[in-house]
C-alpha positions in Angstrom: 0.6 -23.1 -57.3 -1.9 -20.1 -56.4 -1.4 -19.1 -52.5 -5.2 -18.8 -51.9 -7.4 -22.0 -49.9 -10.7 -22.0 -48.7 -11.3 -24.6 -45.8 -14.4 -25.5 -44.2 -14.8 -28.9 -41.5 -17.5 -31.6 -41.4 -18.8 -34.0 -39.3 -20.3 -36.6 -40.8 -22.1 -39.6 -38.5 -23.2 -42.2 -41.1 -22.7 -43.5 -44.3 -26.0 -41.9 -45.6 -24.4 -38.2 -43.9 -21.2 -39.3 -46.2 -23.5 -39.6 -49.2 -25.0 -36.3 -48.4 -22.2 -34.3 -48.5 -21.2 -36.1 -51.7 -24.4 -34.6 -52.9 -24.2 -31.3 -51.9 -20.6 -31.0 -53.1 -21.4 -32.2 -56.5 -23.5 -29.0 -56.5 -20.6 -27.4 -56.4 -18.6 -28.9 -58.7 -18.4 -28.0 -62.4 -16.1 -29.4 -66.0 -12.5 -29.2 -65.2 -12.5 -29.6 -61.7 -10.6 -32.3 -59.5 -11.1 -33.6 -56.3 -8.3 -35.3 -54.4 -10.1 -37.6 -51.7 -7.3 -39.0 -48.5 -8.5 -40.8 -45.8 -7.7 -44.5 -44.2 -9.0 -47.6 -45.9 -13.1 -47.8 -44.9 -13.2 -44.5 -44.4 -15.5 -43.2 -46.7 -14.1 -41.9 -49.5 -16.5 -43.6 -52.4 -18.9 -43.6 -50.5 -18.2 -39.5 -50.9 -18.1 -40.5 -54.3 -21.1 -42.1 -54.2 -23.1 -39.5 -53.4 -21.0 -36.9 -55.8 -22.2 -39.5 -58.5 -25.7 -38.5 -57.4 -25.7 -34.9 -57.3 -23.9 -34.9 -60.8 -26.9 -37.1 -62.2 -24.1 -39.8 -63.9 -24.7 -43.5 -64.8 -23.8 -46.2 -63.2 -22.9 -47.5 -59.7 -20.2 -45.8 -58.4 -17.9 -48.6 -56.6 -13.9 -48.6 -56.3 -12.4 -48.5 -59.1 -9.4 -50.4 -57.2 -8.9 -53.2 -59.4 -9.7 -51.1 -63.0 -7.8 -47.6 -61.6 -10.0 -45.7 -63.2 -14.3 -45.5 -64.0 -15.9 -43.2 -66.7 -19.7 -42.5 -65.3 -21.2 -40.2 -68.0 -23.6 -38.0 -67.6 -27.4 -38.3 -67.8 -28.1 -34.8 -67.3 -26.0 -33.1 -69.5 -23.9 -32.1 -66.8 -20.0 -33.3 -66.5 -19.0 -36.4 -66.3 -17.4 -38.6 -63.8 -14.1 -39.6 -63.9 -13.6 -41.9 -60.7 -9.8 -43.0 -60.3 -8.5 -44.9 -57.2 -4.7 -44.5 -57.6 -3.7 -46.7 -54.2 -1.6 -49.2 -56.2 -0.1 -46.6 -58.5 3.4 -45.8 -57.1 4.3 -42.7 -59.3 3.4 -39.1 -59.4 1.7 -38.0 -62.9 4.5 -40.0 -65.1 2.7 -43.2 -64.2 -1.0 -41.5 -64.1 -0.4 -40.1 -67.6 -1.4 -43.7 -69.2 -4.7 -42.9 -67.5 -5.3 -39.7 -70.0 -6.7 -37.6 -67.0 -5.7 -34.3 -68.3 -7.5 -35.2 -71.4 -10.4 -36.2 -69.1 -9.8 -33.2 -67.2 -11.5 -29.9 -68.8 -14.8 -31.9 -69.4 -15.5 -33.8 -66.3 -15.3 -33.9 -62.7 -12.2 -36.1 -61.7 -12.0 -37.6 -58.1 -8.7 -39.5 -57.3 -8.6 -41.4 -54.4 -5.6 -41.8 -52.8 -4.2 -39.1 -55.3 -3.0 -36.9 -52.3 1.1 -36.5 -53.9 0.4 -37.8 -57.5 -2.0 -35.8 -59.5 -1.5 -31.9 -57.9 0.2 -30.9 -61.3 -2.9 -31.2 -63.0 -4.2 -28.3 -62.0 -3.5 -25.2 -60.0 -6.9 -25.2 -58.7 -8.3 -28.2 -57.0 -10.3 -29.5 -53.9 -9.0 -31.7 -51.0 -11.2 -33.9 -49.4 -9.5 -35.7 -45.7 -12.0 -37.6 -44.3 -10.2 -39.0 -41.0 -12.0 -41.6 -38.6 -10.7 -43.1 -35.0 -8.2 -46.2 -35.9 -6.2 -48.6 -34.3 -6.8 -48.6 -30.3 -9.2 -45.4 -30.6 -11.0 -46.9 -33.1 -14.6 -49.0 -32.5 -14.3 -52.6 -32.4 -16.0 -52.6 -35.9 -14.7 -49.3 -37.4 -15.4 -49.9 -41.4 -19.2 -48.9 -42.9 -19.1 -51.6 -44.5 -20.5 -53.5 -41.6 -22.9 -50.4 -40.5 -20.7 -49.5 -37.5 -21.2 -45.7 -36.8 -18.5 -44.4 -36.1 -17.8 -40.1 -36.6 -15.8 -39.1 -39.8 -14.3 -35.6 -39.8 -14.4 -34.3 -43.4 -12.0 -31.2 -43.8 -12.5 -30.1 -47.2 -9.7 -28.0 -48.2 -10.6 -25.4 -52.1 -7.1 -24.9 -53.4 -6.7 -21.7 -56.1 -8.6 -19.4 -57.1 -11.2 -21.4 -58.3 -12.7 -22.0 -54.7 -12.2 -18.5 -53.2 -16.6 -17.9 -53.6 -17.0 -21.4 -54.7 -19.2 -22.1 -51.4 -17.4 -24.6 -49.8 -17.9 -23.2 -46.5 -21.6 -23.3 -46.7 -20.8 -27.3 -46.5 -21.4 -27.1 -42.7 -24.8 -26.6 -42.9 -27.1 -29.5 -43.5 
């Protein structure tokens, strides 16, 4: 695993901030890249995705893929594809993912794995880590989810792993 990491921190105030930054991420995303997205249940992560669906111009609603493990959105811009996998009921590292053919996936598309913090690192040296972390349990809002329009602040800490992200601009994030 390369030594080198670019970090840069977010705050993000509403579901439609969350959306945002997926967009402006997805500009910086290109074929082969994968995103490892960690955060509590609710706390944003497709809607991150979401919003990464936007910027890359792919079909389809993105939703959790929870129940299917994985989504294909393809492109309609000629850009990469989407590959959206949500491995929270997947146990193994890569040995169980493999069934999932991500490293096929892998050098054409953009591949976001939820919950893939600990599973899915050895695909690739090079990767971005996305924590979004919100208040829970007693420091969390009486209704903390999105899903009920509470707005509560996410901090998004967005972590370029390899030398793939050194200039990749993730530290411009902030702004906006």
């Amino acid at each position: 695993m390369s030594a080198t990491a670019t970090q840069t921190r977010v705050t993000v105030e509403t579901p439609e901030r969350m959306q945002e930054l997926g967009r402006r991420l997805a500009a910086l995303l290109r074929p082969g890249d994968l995103v490892l997205l960690t955060g509590e249940l609710g706390a944003g992560k497709t809607t991150l995705t979401r919003g990464l669906g936007e910027g890359l111009g792919v079909r389809g609603a993105v939703t959790s893929p929870t129940f299917v493990i994985a989504r294909v959105h393809p492109t309609l811009t000629g850009g990469p594809a989407l590959v959206h996998v949500d491995a929270y009921r997947l146990g193994g590292g890569l040995d169980e993912m493999e069934d999932l053919d991500l490293d096929v996936s892998l050098p054409d598309s953009v591949v976001v794995v939820e919950w893939g913090d600990g599973k899915v690192e050895e695909l690739s040296d090079d990767r971005l880590h996305v924590v979004i972390e919100r208040a829970v349990g007693a420091d969390a809002p009486a209704d903390a989810g999105w899903e009920s329009d509470a707005a509560d602040v996410r901090t998004v800490t967005v972590t370029g792993i390899g030398a793939r992200w050194a200039d990749a601009g993730v530290a411009e994030l902030t702004a906006g």
